[in-house]
N, C-alpha and C positions, 0 to 999 in steps of 0.2 A: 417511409422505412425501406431501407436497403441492406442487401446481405453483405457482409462486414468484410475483412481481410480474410483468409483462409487461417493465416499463424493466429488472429485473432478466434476465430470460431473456434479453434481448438482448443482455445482456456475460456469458453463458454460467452464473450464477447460477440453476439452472433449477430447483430445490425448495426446500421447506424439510426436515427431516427428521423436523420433530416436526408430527403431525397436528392438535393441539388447534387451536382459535381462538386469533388475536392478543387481546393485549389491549388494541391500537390504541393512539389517542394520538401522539405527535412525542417527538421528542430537542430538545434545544437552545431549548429555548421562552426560558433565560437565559443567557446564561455562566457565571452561575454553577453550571448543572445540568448541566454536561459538563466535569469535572472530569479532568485527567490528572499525572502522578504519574512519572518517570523512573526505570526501576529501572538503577542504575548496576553499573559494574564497573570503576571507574577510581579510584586513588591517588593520594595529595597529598603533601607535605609541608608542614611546618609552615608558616605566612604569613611568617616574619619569616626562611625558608631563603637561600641563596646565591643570590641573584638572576643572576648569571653561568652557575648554574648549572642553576637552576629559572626561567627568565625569562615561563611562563606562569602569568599567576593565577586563578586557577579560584574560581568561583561559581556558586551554584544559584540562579537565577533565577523567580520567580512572576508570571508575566505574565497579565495583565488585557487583554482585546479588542486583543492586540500578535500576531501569525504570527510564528515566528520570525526568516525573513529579514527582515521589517522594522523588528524589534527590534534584528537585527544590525546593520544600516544607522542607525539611529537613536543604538545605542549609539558605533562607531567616529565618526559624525560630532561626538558630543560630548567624544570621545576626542580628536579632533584627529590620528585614526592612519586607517592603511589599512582598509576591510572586510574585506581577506583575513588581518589579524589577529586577525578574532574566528573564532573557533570552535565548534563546538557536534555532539554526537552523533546525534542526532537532531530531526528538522524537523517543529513543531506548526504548527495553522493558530489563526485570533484567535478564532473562533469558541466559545472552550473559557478555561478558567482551567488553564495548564499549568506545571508545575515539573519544570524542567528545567537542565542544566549548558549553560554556557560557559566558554570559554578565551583568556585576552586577550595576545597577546605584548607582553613591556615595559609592563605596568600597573601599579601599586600600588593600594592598597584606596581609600587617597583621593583617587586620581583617576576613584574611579567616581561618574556623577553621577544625583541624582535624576530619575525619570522618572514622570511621571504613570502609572497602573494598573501599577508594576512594585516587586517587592520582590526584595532583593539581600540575601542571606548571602555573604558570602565564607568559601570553606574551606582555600584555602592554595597554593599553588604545586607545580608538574610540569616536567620536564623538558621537555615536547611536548604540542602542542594537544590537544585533544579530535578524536577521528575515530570515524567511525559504530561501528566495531566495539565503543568502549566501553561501545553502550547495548545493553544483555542484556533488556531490555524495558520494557514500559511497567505501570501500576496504572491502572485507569480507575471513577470514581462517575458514574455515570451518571442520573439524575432522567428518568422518564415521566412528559409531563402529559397532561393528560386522559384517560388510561385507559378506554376504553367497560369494559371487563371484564379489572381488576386479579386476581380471583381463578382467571385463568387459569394465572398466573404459576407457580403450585406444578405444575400439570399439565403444563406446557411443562417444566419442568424436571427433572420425573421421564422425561422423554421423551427428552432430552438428557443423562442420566446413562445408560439404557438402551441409547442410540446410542452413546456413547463414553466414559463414566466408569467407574470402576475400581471393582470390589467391594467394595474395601474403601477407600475414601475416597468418603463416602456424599453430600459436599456437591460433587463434582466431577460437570463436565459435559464432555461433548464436542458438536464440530462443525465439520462440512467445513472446512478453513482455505482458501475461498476468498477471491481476491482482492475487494475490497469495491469496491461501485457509486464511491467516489470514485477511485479508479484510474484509471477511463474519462474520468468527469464526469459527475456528477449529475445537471446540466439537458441538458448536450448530450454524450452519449456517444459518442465518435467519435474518441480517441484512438488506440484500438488499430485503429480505421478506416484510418486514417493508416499505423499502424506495419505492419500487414499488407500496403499499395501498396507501404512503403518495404522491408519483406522480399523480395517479389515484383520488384523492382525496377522497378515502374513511378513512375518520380517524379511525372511529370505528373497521377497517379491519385490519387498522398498528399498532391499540395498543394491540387486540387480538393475531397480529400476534408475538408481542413482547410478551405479558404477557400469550399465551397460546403456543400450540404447543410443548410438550414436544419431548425428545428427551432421547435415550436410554444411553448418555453418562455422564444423568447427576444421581447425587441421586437421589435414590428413593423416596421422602419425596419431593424433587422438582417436581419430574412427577407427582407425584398426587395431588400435589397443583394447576400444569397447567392444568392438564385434570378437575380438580373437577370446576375450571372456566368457560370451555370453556364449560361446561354442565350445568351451573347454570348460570353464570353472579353474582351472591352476591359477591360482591366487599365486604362490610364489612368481612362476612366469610373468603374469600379468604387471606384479611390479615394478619387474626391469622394463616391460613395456610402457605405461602408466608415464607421462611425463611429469618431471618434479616439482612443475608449476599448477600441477592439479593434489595439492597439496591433503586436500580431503580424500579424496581419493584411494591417495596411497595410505593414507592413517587406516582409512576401513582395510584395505587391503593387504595392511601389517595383523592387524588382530584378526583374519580371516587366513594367512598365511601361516601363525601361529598356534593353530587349531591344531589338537592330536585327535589325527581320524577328519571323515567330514563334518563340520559343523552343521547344527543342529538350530531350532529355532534361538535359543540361546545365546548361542554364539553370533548368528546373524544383529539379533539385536544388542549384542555387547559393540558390532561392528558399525553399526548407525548411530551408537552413542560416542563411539570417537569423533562424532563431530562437534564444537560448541555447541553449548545450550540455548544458543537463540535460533540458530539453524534447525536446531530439534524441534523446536516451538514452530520455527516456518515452514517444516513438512507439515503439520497439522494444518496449520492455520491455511497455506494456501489449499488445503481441500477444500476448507471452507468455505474461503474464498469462489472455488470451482464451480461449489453447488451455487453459492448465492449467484453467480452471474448465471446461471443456469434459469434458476428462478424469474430473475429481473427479464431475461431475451423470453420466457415462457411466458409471461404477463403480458410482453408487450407482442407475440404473438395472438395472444389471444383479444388484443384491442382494450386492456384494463387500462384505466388515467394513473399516474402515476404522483399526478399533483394533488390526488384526493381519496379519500376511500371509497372503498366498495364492503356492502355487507361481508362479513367474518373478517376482515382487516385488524393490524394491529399499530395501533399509532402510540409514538413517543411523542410529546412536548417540549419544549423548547427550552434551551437552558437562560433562562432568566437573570441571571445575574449580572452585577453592574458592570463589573469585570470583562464584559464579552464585547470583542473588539465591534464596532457599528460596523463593518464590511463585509460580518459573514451571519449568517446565522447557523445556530449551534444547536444539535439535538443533545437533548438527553434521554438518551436510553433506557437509563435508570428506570425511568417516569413513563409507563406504557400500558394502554389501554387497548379494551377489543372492543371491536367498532359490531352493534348490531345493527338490525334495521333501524330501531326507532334513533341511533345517535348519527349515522349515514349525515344528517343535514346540518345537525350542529358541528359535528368534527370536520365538515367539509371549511364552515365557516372558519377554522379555528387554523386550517389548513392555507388560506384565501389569503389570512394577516399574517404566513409563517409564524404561525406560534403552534404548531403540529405537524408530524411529516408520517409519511406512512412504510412501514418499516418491513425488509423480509432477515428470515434466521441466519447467522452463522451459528450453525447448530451446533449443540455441546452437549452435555449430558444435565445439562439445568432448559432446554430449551419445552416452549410448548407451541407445536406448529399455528399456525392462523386456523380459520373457520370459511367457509364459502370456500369462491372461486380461488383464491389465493392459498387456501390448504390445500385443496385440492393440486395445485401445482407445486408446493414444495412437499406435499407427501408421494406425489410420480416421480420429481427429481431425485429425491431420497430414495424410493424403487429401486430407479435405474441404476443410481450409483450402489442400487447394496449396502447404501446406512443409515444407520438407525441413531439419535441421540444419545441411548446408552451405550452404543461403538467407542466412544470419548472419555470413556472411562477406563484410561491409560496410565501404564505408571511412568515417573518420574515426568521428564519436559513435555511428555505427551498429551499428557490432560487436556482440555478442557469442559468447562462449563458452557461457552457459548454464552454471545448476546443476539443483539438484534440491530440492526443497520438499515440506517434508513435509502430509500429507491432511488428517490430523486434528488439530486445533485443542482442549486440553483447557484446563479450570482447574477452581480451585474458585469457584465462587458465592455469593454472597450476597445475598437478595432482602430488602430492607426495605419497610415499608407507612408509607404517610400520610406524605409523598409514595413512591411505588412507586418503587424506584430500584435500581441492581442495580451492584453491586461485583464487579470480578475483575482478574485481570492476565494479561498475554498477553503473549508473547516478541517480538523486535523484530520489523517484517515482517508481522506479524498485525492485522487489521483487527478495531476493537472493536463494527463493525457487523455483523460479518456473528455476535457471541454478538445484539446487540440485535434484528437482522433477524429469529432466530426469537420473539421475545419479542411483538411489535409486528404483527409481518405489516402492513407499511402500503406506501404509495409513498415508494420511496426517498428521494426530497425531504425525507419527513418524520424519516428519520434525521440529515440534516444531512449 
């Protein structure tokens, strides 16, 4: 175990776990070298089924420098239909060559139309859209370039089988299933910044922290528009300041320019809700994110296994169904147990055949901390950060209830040479940076 990136430690990513040297290098040097893969678990019918009946038609999509939402918006506008009739399981970004499903209400095959960088299979028609829970995971081929020291790769990986792979599946690894540096934001980390004032309930604290606090990675012209705020407050000024490509930005900083008199908590939070509602949801959510990585670098400071339990643990089981692609295994959280002494040797066993994983909080206002050594550490984390489960009792996109997510992150591996590149797949939810993170040891940047 070694102490992590610095950009990393500060969204709670605090080691790596395998000692060796990176073998340095970047991600994404192409599109074409960050390859992603949808592993499904959704059913069709044939193309030419009851349109009355099955009136979604479903295709798996190969997108070329397209993010998904803008692909959706690209596609309905040549549709001539609504965007909230396309659908899709899961959301890639353009940076990558992704295959992945959509769902069109009231399509036909020949009205789908050609799109520069995108290739369209259609596979047949469904009852109902695609919705996240369809996608059971992802595949990911991943290309290193420039390598200082490619023949590290086999030593990082016996190190990572050691940490959390299984005796007897010799090509598998494990590793913390922290949340990954893009959760936060890559160049300017300060989401869960945000989401912690918005937990805490101070709004006027999560819209500053959003619309101030520069950062060295951005233009110049943006740092001093953030700085010349956080020393004034003139919201009007700050607009002409504000560049028109920080599009949120400026939204909060119309409805806080708008205010008769200084605004008040109220208006703060009137000015955080100009932004979309998934945005709103991702201030929360990466707090939680925050604390959970908090937790995981806490456990494994303290020398807890990650592949097994310890008395007061809470393990979830495995999702069972036939449906579940053979490449990953998939917890269900739903399905969660607390581990005492006397169950310690059978949950281990249960753990040994991946049919159990041992689980820490994204805490919500439904959460109930672990027991032992593991309570003990997400009840210090929660301290530190000043929150408590019923903080999360938020109104409107701020809510949550909280689950539980499991620690350990496994798969099987594949390292190729000439180009160094590394194949696996990971269940949905799971970050394919943070298998590269130990691979590389670089600045997050250079993972993409």
């Amino acid at each position: 175990m070694r102490p992590a990136h610095p950009t990393e430690q500060a969204v709670g990513l605090e080691y790596y776990v395998s000692d060796t040297d990176g073998v340095g290098g970047r991600l994404r040097e192409d599109d074409d070298q960050f390859r992603v893969w949808e592993l499904e678990r959704f059913s069709t019918e044939p193309v030419d089924a009851d349109v009355d009946a099955y009136p979604h038609l479903v295709f798996r999509a190969t997108l070329r420098g397209w993010d998904t939402n803008d692909f959706a918006a690209r596609l309905s506008d040549a549709l001539g239909t609504s965007r909230e009739r396309v659908d899709w399981a899961g959301t890639k970004d353009k940076y990558a060559v992704t295959t992945q499903l959509f769902s069109v209400y009231g399509a036909d095959p020949d009205d789908l139309p050609e799109i520069d960088g995108v290739e369209i299979e259609v596979l047949g028609r469904a009852g109902r859209g695609l919705e996240f829970g369809d996608l059971a995971g992802n595949a990911f081929e991943v290309v290193v370039s420039d390598p200082a020291e490619p023949d590290n790769a086999d030593e990082i990986t016996d190190e990572l089988h050691a940490f959390g792979g299984r005796d007897d599946e010799p090509r598998e690894i494990g590793v913390p299933n922290f949340f990954g540096q893009q959760r936060f934001g890559s160049r300017r980390p300060i989401t869960h910044e945000v989401g912690l004032e918005v937990v805490r309930g101070d709004w006027e604290g999560a819209v500053m922290a959003y619309l101030g606090r520069p950062t060295e990675a951005e233009p110049e012209g943006t740092q001093e528009a953030r700085t010349f705020l956080e020393e004034t407050r003139d919201w009007a000024e700050a607009l002409d300041r504000f560049p028109n490509r920080l599009r949120y930005e400026r939204s909060m900083l119309h409805e806080l320019a708008e205010c008769d008199g200084e605004p008040g908590p109220d208006e703060f939070r009137a000015a955080l809700e100009r932004v979309p509602s998934n945005l709103q949801r991702l201030f929360v959510h990466a707090a939680q994110s925050y604390a959970f990585n908090l937790m995981l670098s806490r456990r494994l400071e303290r020398g807890l296994p990650f592949d097994r339990p310890v008395a007061g643990d809470v393990v979830c089981f495995a999702d069972t169904g036939g449906d579940v692609p053979e490449e990953i295994l998939l917890p269900d959280t739903d399905r969660l147990q607390r581990v005492d002494e006397r169950r310690v040797d059978s949950v281990t066993r249960h753990c040994e055949r991946g049919r159990a994983f041992v689980t820490a909080p994204l805490v919500g206002t439904e959460t109930e901390l672990a027991d032992g050594e593991q309570g003990e550490i997400e009840r210090a984390v929660l301290e530190d950060l000043d929150l408590a489960p019923g903080d999360f009792d938020l109104p409107g996109e701020f809510y949550s209830s909280g689950t539980r997510r499991t620690i350990l992150l496994r798969t099987a591996l594949e390292v190729d040479r000439d180009p160094l590149a590394l194949s696996f797949a990971l269940p949905k939810g799971s970050y394919a940076t943070v298998v590269a993170r130990e691979f590389l040891k670089v600045d997050p940047i250079d993972l993409g």
